[in-house]
Biotite code that builds the C-alpha atoms (Angstrom):
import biotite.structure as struc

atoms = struc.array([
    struc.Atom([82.622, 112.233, 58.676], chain_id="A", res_id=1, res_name="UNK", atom_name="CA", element="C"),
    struc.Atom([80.520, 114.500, 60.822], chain_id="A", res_id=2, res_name="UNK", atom_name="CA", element="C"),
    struc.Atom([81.438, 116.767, 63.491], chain_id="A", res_id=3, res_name="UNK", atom_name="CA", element="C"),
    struc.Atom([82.635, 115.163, 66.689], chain_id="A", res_id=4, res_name="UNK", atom_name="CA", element="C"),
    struc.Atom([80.399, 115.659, 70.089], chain_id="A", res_id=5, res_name="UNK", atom_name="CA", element="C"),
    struc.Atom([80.856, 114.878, 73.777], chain_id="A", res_id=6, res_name="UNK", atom_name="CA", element="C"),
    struc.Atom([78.541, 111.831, 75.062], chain_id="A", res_id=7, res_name="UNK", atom_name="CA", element="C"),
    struc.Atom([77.030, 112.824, 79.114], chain_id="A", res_id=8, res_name="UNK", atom_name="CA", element="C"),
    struc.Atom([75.947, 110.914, 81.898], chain_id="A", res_id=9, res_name="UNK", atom_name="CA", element="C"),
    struc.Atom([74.102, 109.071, 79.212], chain_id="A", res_id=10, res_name="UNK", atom_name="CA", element="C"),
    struc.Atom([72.163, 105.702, 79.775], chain_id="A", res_id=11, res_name="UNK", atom_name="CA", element="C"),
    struc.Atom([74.248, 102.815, 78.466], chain_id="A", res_id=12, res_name="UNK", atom_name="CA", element="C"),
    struc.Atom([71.689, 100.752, 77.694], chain_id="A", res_id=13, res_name="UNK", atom_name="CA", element="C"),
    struc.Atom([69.701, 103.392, 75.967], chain_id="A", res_id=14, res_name="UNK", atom_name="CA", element="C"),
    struc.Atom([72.456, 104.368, 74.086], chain_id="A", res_id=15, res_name="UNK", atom_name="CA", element="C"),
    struc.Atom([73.065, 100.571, 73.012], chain_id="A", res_id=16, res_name="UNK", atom_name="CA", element="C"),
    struc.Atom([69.793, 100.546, 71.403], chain_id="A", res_id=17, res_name="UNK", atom_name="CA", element="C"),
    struc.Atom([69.932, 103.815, 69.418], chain_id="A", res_id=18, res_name="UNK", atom_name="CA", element="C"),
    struc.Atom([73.459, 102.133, 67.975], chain_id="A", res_id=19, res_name="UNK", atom_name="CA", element="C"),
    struc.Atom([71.644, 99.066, 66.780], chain_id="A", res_id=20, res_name="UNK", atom_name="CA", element="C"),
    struc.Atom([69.404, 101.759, 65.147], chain_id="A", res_id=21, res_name="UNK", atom_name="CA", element="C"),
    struc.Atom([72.196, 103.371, 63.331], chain_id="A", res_id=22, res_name="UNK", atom_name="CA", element="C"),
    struc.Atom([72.470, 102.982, 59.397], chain_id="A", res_id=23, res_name="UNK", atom_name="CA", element="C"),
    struc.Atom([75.803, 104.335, 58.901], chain_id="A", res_id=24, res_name="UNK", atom_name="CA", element="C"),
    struc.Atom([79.152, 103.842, 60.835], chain_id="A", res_id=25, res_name="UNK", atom_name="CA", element="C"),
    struc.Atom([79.156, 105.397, 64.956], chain_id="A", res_id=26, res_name="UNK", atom_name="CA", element="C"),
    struc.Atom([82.907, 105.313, 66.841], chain_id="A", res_id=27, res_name="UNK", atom_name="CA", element="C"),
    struc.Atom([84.061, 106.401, 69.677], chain_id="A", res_id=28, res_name="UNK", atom_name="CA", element="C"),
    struc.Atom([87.334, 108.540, 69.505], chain_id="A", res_id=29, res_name="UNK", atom_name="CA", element="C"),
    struc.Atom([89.265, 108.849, 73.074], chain_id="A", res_id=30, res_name="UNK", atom_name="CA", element="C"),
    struc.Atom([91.815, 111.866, 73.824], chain_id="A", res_id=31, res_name="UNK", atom_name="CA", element="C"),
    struc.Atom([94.444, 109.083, 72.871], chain_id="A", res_id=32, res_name="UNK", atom_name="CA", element="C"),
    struc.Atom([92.567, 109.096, 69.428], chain_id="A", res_id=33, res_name="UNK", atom_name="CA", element="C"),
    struc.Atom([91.913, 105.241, 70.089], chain_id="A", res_id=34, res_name="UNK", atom_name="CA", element="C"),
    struc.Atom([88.951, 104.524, 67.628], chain_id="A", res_id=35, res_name="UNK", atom_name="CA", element="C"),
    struc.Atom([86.100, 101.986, 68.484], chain_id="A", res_id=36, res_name="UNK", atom_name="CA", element="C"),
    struc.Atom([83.898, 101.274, 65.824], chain_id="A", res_id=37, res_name="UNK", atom_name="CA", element="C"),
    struc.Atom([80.283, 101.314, 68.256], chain_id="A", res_id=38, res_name="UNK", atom_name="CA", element="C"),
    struc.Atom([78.224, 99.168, 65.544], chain_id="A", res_id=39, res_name="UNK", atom_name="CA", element="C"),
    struc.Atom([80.445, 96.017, 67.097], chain_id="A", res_id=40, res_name="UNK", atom_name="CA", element="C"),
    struc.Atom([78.982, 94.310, 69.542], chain_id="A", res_id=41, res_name="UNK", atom_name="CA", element="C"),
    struc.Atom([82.676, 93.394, 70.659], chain_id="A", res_id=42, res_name="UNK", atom_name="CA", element="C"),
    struc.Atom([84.524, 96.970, 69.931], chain_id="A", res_id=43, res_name="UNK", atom_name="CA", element="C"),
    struc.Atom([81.026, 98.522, 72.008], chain_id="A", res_id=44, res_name="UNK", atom_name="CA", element="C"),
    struc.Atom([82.009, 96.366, 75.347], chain_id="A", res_id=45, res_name="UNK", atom_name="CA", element="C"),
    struc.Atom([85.932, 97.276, 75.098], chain_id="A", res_id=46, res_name="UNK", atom_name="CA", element="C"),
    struc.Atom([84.732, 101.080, 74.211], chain_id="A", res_id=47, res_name="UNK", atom_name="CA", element="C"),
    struc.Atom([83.013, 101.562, 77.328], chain_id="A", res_id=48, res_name="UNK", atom_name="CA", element="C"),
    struc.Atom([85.617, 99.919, 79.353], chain_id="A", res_id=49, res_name="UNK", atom_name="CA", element="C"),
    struc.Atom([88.134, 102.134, 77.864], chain_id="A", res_id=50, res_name="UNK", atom_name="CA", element="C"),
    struc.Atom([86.059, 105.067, 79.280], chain_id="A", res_id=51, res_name="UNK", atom_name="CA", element="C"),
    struc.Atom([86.658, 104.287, 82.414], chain_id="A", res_id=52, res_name="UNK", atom_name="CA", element="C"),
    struc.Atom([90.218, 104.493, 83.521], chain_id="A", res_id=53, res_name="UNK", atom_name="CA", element="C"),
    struc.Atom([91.586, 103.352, 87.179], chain_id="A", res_id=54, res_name="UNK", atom_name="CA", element="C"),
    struc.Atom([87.603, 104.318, 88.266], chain_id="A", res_id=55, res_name="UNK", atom_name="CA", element="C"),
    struc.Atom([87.506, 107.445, 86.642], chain_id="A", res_id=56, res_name="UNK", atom_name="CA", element="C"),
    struc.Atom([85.713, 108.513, 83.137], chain_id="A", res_id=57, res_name="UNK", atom_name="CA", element="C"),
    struc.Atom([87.928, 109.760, 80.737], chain_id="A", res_id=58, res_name="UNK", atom_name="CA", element="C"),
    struc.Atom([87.262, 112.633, 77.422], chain_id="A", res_id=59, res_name="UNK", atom_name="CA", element="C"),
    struc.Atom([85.642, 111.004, 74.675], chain_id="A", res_id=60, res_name="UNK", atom_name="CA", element="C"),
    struc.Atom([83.914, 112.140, 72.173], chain_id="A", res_id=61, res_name="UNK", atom_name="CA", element="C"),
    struc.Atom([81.198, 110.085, 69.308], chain_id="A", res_id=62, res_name="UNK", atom_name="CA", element="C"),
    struc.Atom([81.721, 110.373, 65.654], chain_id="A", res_id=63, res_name="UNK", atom_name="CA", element="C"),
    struc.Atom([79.110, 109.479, 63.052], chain_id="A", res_id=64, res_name="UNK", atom_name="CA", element="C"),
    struc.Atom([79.286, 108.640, 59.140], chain_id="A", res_id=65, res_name="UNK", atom_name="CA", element="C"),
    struc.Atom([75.488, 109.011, 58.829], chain_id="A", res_id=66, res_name="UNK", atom_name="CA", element="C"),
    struc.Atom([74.323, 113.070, 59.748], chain_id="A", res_id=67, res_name="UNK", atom_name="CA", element="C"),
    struc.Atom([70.840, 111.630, 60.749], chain_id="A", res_id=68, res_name="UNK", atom_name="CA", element="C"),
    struc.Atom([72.552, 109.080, 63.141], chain_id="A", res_id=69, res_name="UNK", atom_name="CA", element="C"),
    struc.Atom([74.455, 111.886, 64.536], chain_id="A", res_id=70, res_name="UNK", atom_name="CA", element="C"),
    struc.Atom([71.097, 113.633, 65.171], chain_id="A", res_id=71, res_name="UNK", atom_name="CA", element="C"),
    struc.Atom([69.717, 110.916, 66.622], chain_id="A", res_id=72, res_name="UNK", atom_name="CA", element="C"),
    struc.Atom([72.380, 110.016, 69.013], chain_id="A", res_id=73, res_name="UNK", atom_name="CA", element="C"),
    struc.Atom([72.911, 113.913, 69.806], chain_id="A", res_id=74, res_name="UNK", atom_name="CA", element="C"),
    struc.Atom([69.091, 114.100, 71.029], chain_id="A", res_id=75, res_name="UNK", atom_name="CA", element="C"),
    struc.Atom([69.291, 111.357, 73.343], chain_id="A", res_id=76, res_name="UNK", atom_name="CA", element="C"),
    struc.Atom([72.705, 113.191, 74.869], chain_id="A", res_id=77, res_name="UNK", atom_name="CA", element="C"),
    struc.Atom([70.348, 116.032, 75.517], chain_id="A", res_id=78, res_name="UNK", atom_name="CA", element="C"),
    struc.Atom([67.181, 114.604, 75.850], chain_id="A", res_id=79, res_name="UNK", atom_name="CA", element="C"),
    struc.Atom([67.712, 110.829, 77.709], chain_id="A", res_id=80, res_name="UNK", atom_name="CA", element="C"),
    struc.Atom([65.056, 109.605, 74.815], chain_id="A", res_id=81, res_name="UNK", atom_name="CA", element="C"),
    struc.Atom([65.706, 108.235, 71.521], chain_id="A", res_id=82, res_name="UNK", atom_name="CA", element="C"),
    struc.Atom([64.501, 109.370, 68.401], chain_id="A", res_id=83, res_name="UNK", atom_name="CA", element="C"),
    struc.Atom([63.242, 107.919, 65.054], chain_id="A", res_id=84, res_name="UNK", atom_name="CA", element="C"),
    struc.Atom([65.983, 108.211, 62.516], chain_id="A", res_id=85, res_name="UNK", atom_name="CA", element="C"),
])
């Protein structure tokens, strides 16, 4: 697997989107090390809620199998905008 990175104030729905675009595997690791593997539809809904603890965000940080997913979803953290993989 790739390097880990730090997902912020990124758009949800945006970031949705650039999953279904993903070829490889995308999870979400918490600072419990709780994995969610993002290409479920089901483990992406109880991901998202896990980020958000008694109304506060909590660390998390996205891991990808695929280094031009990674990329991808890396850019949009920076840039708000999606990019071809």
């Amino acid at each position: 697997m790739s390097m880990a990175f730090a997902m912020n104030n990124i758009d949800v729905q945006a970031f949705i989107k650039a999953l279904d675009k993903c070829k490889g595997g995308v999870y979400l690791v918490t600072e419990e090390n709780d994995r969610f593997n993002l290409k479920s539809k089901l483990s992406q809904l109880t991901g998202i809620i896990s980020l958000i603890e008694g109304g506060r965000l909590v660390d998390a940080k996205i891991v990808c199998d695929d280094p031009e997913d990674e990329s991808m979803l890396f850019r949009l953290n920076l840039f708000g905008e999606p990019t071809e993989a």
